[in-house]
Every structure is written in C-alpha cells, then in structure tokens.
C-alpha positions in Angstrom: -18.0 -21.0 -38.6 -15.2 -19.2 -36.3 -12.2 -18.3 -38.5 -9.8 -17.3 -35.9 -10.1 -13.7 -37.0 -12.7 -10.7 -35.6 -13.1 -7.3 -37.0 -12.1 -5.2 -34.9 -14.3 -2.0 -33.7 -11.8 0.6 -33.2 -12.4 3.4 -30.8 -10.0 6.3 -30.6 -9.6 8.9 -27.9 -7.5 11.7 -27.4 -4.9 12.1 -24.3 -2.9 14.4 -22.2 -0.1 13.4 -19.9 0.8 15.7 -17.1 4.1 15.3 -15.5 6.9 13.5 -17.6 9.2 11.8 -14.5 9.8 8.6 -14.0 6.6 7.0 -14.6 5.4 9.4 -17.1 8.2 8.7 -19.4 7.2 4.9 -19.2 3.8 6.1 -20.0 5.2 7.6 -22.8 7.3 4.5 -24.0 4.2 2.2 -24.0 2.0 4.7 -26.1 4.1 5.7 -28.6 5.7 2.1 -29.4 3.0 -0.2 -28.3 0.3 1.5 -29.8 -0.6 -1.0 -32.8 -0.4 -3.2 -30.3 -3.2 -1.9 -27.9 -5.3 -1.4 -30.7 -5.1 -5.1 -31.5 -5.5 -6.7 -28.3 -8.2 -3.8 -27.4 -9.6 -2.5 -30.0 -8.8 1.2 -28.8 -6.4 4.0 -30.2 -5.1 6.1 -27.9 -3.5 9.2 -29.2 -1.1 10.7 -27.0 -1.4 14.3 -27.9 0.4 16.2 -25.2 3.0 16.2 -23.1 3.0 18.6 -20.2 6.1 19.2 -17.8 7.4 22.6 -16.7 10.6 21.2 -16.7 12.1 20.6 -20.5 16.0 21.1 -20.3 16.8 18.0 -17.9 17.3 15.0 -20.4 15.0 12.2 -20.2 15.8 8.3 -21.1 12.7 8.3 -23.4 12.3 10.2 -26.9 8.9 11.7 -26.9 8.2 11.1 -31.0 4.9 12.6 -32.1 3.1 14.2 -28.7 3.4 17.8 -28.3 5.7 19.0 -25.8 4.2 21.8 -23.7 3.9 23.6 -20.2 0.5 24.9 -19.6 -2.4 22.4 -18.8 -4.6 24.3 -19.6 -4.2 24.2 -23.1 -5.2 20.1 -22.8 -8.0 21.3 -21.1 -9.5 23.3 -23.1 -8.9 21.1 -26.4 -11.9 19.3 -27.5 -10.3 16.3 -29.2 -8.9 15.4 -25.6 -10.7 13.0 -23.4 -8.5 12.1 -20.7 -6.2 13.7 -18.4 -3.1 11.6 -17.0 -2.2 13.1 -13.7 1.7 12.1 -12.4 2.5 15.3 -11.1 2.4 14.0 -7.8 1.7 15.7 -4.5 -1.6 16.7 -2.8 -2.1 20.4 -4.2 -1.2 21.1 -7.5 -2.6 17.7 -8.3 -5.9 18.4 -6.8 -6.6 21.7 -8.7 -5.5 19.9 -11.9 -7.7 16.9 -11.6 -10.5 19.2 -10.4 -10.3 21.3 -13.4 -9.9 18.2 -15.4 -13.4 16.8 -14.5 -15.2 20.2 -14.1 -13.8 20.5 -17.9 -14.6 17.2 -18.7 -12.4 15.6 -19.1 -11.7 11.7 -17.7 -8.7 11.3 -15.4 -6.1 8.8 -14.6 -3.8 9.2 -11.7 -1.0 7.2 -9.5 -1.3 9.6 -7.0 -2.0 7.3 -4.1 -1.3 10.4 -1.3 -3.9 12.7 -3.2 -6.8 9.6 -3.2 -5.5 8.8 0.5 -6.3 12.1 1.7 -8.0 14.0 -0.8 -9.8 11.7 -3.1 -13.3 11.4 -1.8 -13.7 14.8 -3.2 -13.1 14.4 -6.3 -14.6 11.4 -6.8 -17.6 12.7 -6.1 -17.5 15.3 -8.6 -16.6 12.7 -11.1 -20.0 11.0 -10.4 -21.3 14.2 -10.6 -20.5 14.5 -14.1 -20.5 11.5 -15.2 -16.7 10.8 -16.0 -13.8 8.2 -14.7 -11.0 8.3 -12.3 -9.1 5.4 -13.3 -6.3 4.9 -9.9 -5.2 1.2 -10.5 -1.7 2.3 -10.8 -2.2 4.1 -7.3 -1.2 0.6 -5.4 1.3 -1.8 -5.3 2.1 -0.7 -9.7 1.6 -2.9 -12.4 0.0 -5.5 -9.8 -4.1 -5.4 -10.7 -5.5 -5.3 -7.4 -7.7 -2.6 -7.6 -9.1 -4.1 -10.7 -9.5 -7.4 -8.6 -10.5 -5.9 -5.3 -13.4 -3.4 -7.5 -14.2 -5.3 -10.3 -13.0 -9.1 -9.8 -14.6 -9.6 -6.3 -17.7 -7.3 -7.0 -19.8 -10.8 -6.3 -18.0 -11.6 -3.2 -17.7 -10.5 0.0 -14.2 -8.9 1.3 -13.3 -10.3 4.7 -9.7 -8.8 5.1 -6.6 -7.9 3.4 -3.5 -8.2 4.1 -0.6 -6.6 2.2 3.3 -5.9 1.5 2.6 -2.9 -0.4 6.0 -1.0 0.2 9.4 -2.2 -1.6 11.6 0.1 0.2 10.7 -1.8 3.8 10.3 -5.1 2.8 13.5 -4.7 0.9 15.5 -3.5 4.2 13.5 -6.1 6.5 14.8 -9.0 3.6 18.3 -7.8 4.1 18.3 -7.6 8.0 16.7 -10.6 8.1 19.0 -12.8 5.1 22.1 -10.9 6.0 22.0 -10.3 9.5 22.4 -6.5 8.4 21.8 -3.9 10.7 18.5 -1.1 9.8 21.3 1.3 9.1 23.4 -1.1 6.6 20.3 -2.2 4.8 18.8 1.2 4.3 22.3 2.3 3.1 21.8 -0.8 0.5 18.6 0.3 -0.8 19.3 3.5 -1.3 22.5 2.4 -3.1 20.2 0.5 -5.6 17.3 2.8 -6.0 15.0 0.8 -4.0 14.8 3.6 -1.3 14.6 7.2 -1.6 17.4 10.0 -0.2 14.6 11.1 2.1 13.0 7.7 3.0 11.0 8.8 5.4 7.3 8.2 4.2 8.4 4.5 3.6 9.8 3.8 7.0 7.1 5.5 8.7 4.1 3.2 7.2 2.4 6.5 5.3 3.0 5.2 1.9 1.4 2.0 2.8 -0.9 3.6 4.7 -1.8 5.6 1.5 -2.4 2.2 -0.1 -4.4 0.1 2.2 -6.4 3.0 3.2 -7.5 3.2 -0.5 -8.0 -0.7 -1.0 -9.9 -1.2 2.6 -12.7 1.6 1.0 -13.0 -0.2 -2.1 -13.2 -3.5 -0.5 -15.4 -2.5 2.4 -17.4 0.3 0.6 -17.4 2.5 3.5 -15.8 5.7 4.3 -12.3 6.3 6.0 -11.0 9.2 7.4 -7.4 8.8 6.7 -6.0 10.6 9.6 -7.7 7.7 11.6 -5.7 5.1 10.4 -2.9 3.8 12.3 0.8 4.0 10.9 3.8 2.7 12.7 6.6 2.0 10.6 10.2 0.0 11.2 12.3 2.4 12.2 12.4 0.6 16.1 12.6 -2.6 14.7 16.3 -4.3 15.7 17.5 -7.0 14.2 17.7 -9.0 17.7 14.2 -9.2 17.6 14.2 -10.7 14.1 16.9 -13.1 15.3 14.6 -14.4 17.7 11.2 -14.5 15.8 13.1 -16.5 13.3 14.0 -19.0 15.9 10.3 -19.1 16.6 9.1 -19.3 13.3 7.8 -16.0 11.8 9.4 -13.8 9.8 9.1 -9.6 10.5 6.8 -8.0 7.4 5.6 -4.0 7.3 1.6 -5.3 7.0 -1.0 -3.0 5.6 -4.0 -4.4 7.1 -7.8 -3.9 6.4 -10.4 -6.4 8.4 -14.5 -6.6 8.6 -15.0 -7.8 11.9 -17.6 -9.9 13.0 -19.0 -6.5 14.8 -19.2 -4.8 11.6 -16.4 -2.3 12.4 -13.4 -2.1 10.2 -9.9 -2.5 11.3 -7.5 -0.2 8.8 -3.6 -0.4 10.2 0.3 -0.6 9.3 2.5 -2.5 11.7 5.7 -4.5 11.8 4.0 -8.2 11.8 5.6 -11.6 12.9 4.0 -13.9 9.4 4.6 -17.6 9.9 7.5 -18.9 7.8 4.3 -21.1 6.1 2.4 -18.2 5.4 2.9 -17.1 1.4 3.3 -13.4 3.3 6.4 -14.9 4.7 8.0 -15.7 1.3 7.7 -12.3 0.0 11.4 -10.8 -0.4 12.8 -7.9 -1.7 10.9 -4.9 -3.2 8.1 -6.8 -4.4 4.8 -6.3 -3.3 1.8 -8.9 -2.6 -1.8 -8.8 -1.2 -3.2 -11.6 0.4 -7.0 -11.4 0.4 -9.6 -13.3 2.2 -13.3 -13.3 0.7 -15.9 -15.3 1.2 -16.9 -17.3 -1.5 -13.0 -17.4 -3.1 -11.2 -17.7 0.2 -7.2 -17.1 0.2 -6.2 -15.5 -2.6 -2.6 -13.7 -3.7 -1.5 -11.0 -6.3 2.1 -10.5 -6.1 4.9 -8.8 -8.7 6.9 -5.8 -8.6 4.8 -2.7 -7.0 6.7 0.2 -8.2 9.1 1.4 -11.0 8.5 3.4 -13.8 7.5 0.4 -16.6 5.2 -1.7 -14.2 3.3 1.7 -13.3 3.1 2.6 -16.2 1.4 -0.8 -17.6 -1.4 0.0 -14.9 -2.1 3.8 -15.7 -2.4 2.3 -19.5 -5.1 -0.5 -18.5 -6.9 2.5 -16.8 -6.8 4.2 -20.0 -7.8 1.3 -22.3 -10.5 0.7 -19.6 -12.2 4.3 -20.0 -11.6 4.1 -23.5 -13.8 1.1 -23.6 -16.6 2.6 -21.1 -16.2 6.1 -22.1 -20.2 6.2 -21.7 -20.5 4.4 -18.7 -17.7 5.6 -16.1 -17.1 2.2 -14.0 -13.8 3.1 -12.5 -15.5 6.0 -10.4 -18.9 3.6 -9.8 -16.7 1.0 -7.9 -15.3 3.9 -5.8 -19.0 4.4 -3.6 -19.2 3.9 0.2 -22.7 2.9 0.5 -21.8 1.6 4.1 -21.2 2.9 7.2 -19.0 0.8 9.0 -17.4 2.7 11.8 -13.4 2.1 12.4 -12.3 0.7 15.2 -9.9 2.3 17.5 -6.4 0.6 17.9 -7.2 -0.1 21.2 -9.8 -2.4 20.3 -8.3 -4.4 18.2 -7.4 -7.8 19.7 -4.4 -10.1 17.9 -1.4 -12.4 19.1 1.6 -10.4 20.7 5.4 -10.6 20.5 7.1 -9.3 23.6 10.8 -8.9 24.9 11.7 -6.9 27.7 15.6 -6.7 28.7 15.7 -7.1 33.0 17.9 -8.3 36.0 18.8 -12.0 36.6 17.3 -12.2 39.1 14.3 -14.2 41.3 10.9 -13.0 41.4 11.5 -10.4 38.0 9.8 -12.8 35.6 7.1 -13.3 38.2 6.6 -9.9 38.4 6.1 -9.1 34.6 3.6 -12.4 34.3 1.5 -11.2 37.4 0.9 -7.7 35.2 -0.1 -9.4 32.2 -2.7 -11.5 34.2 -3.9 -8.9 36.0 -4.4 -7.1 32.3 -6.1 -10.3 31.2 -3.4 -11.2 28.6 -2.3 -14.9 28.7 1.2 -15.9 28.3 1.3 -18.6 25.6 5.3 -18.9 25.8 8.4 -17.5 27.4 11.9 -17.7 26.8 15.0 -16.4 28.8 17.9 -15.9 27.2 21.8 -17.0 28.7 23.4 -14.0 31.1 24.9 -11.8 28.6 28.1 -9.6 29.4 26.0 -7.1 31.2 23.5 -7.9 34.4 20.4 -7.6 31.9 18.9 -10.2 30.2 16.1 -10.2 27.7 12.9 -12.3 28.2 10.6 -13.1 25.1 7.1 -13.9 25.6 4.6 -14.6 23.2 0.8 -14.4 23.9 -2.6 -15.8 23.2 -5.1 -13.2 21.5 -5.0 -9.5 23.4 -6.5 -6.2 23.5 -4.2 -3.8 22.5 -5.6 -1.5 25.4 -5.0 -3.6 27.8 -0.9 -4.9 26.4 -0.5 -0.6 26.9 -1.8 -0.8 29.9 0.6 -3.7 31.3 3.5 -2.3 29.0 2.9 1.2 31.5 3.0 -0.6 34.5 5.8 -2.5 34.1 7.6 0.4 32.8 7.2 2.2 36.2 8.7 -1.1 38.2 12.3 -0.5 40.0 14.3 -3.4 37.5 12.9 -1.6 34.3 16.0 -0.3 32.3 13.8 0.4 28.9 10.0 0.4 27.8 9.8 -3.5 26.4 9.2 -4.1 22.3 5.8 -5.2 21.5 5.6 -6.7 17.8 1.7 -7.9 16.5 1.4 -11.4 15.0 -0.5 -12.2 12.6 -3.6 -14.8 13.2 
C-alpha cells in the first residue's frame, strides 16, 4: 500500500566551483543553504568542496560557510573525491584550458559559458564523449529558463521545426522602453545601465553576439547538425530609431531583437539575429523588459513557450544546480554530452537566401514620379509591394514612405536597396526591418 513516504537512495558527489562572481556566489548560496533540500527532492548530496577565485580581498554578498577557499585549480583537479568541475570564469581561453584539463582529468563539467560553447565547444564536447563524462550548459541560455533541457531532452521524440527567441534582457529591455516611453536608443540605454540591466560596455548585447551565442547553441541541439559560428548572421539595434517603431506600431507589430533557427523545407538551416517586426497577437510581442522567451515550433507539439527571467545571478544559478543534480543522477551514463551530437549535415543557408516579409521606409522628395520610381525597382527585383504609406510634408522637402512587402529574397531587397541608393532624390540608404511570418 503507498504510504506517502519513499526511502530515499542517496548519492553524494564531490564539487569544485571555479570563478566566485556574480553567478558563482548564487551557486554558492543554493548549495550551502539548500542542501537538505536537494537531497530530498533529488536524492543527491552535493558537497561543495572548493571555492576557487584569484581574487579574495573584494567582498562578496554571500558568506562562503564550509567550502574551501582557494586559487589554484589545479588542486580540484587532482583531488579524487571531486567529480565535477563548475566553470564561471567566463571568457574563451582560460575557460577552455580549464574545462579541457577538467575532462582529460576526469572530471564532469558544468558551465554558463555560452561564448566558449558558441565558438569553442564542439571541441570539447567531443573529448567529453571521448571519455565518457558530462558537460552540463543548461545555464548557458536564457538562465534559469529550462530550454536546453526541453530543446535536448523534452523534445527528443519530436521533430524541431524552428525557434524563435528573445534571449537578450539588455535589448529587449531598451526596445520596451523606446517603444512604452517614446524614449530615444540613447535614453533607454542610459536606463538600463542605471538599473543593471545593461553593462558599462554593452556592446555584445547591442550587436546581436550574445544572442547569437545562444541561438547558435540551441539551433545545434535542436537540428543536430553542425554550425560554424562565424557563419551566423548578427545584426543588432544599434540603427534602430524610434520613428520606425512609431510607425510599426501603427501597423501592428512590435520591434523584438529575434534569435532565429529554422529547418527549411530544403533541409538547409537558417541561424540569424535581427531586429523583427512580431505582430502585437503574437506571445513574442508581449514579451517586455529583461525577460527572455523561446517560442518553439515542433512537429508533433506545435507552438510552444518558455519564458522567465534569463539572466541574474539566482536564476543562473538554479540552472547550473539542475546540471549538477542531473550528472549526479547519471554519473554513469553522461546524457548531457549525448544530446550535444550532430549526426546531420544540414548545410546553412546564406542570408541571402533566406526569403521573409519586409519593412521598408525610405525618406525622399515630394514630388511626382519618386514613389513610381522606388516601386518599378522593387518589381524589377521581383519583390511585391503589399502596402505603402506616405507620410504628411514635414518641415523639410523630404518625406518618408513606408512600404511593407509580400515574402522576399533578401538578395534580391540588397539588390533594389543598391539601386535605389544610386538614384538622383536619394538623401540616405532606406531602413529595411524583417517581419516575422
């Protein structure tokens, strides 16, 4: 007869955390208080025995009670009684030679290091199948959300179609502002800097690499092919004005920083970050702030969304733990590194090729025959003009014109955007924003 009540099989491994910042010392928290906790729920004790950091004179928030405070890695590695290695160092080069060392001493990792998996990873992971051990990396996108969990493990019976996600905080915090507030780029970077949501050097968020980093992480995992991340293409929201928000809100989208993955029906994979128009219905569109949210479409599940709060130091931390209880549980069998395989070959498609809706304005002369002008291009280009819009005379000679289009090769919008840069009435190269399907 069931009691309510299960004996619990307790496993216990030994663990060393490298690199006590801002998401170490929430690692730190969640071990050393929740411990009895984890054990119940899991039936696994984790026994933080190390804490590694060069740095031990600045102060941190979080008392570090009964690991051992030391500098040299090495020393974790070459302890028998430890079994994983927690990598938050960050970076692309120290990180590397630690997490190599780490496996080749074998030792199981866990890392949030989305840059070093982004462009280094396929490396390493291959050595960890090589040996038999676990790189756990669920805290490597979008924080305490589960998606790699869901994209490796959840989905492993479906089929992946595409993704579509708000993986950065900083942008979608600034493009919330501009678009709530009517705040300029400048005043709502200033804002989220004031409030921690963007760093003093934002630069990888604006950009797109950070996401970039992230989808080009989740489109291997879903697609189970191999991406060359210098392939993928990044444009952030640095161009992005706020009249062009203005107006896609008036047409009823709302401006998003996407990270996109796609199968295509040609079995090539699209892998991109762009500034997106999302329809106000879409649940992309409702997305505000700094949190983070991946829309997925498979085939036997269909639309499905995992949103929350994709950075900070207690969410991330949550994730690098699950990765640990998760090992813990499989120490024999390493699952985290199996789902990491790219046992197809699907080839990426160029940017060129990739055909989607277009947003256009272009800022010209009042005058007959310019709009004309623009429309013959785009036919002669073979993009279709689904809808056009002229704004009043303003208080110079220029006026902008807003077209949106039917589906487009990008090729051929490059092509049209060239020629009618070269015409006498041009003042400026036009703004081109992609909209999602």
């Amino acid at each position: 007869m069931f009691t309510g009540e299960r004996k619990i099989f307790m496993h216990r491994i030994g663990v060393a955390l490298v690199g006590f910042g801002t998401i170490g010392s929430g690692v730190v928290k969640i071990l050393e208080d929740d411990s009895e906790l984890i054990m119940k729920k899991a039936g696994v004790e984790i026994n933080l025995k190390y804490v590694i950091d060069k740095d031990w004179q600045t102060p941190r928030s979080v008392e570090i009670k009964r690991a051992r405070k030391i500098s040299d890695y090495r020393e974790a590695l070459n302890d028998r009684d430890i079994d994983v290695i927690i990598e938050l160092a960050g970076g692309t080069s120290f990180a590397y030679t630690l997490i190599e060392e780490a496996l080749k001493a074998g030792k199981n990792v866990v890392t949030a290091n989305k840059a070093l998996l982004a462009e280094r990873g396929l490396p390493l992971f291959k050595l960890a199948r090589e040996r038999n051990l676990s790189i756990g990396f669920e805290a490597s996108v979008c924080g305490g959300v589960p998606i790699i969990r869901t994209v490796g493990d959840a989905l492993v019976g479906d089929r992946v179609l595409s993704l579509y996600g708000i993986v950065n905080g900083t942008t979608n915090y600034i493009l919330t502002r501009m678009f709530e507030e009517n705040m300029s780029f400048a005043a709502a970077l200033k804002q989220a800097q004031k409030l921690g949501f963007a760093e003093a050097d934002p630069e990888l968020d604006l950009n797109g690499f950070d996401a970039a980093h992230k989808i080009k992480i989740l489109s291997e995992l879903a697609f189970n092919t191999c991406i060359n991340f210098e392939d993928v293409y990044v444009e952030g929201i640095t161009n992005i004005q706020l009249e062009d928000i203005k107006v896609a809100s008036e047409l009823g989208y709302v401006l998003k920083l996407l990270a996109i993955a796609k199968l295509d029906p040609d079995k090539t994979v699209e892998v991109r970050v762009n500034p997106t128009l999302v329809q106000k219905g879409n649940q992309l569109s409702s997305v505000r702030n700094e949190f983070n949210a991946v829309l997925i479409e498979s085939s036997y599940l269909g639309i499905s969304m995992y949103y929350g709060r994709g950075a900070g130091s207690m969410p991330t931390a949550s994730a690098v733990t699950a990765d640990l209880v998760d090992i813990a549980k499989s120490i024999r069998e390493p699952a985290s590194t199996l789902k990491y395989s790219c046992f197809n070959n699907y080839p990426l498609k160029s940017i060129g090729d990739i055909e989607t809706r277009y947003y256009v304005r272009f800022n010209v002369p009042d005058k007959p025959g310019v709009l004309s002008r623009i429309s013959g291009i785009f036919g002669v280009n073979n993009i279709s003009i689904a809808s056009v819009i002229q704004k009043e005379r303003s208080k110079t000679d220029y006026v902008p014109v807003i077209m949106t289009t039917h589906m487009a090769f990008e090729k051929d919008m490059i092509r049209a955007f060239d020629e009618i840069e070269k015409l006498y009435f041009s003042k400026q190269r036009g703004v081109k924003i992609r909209i999602m399907e």
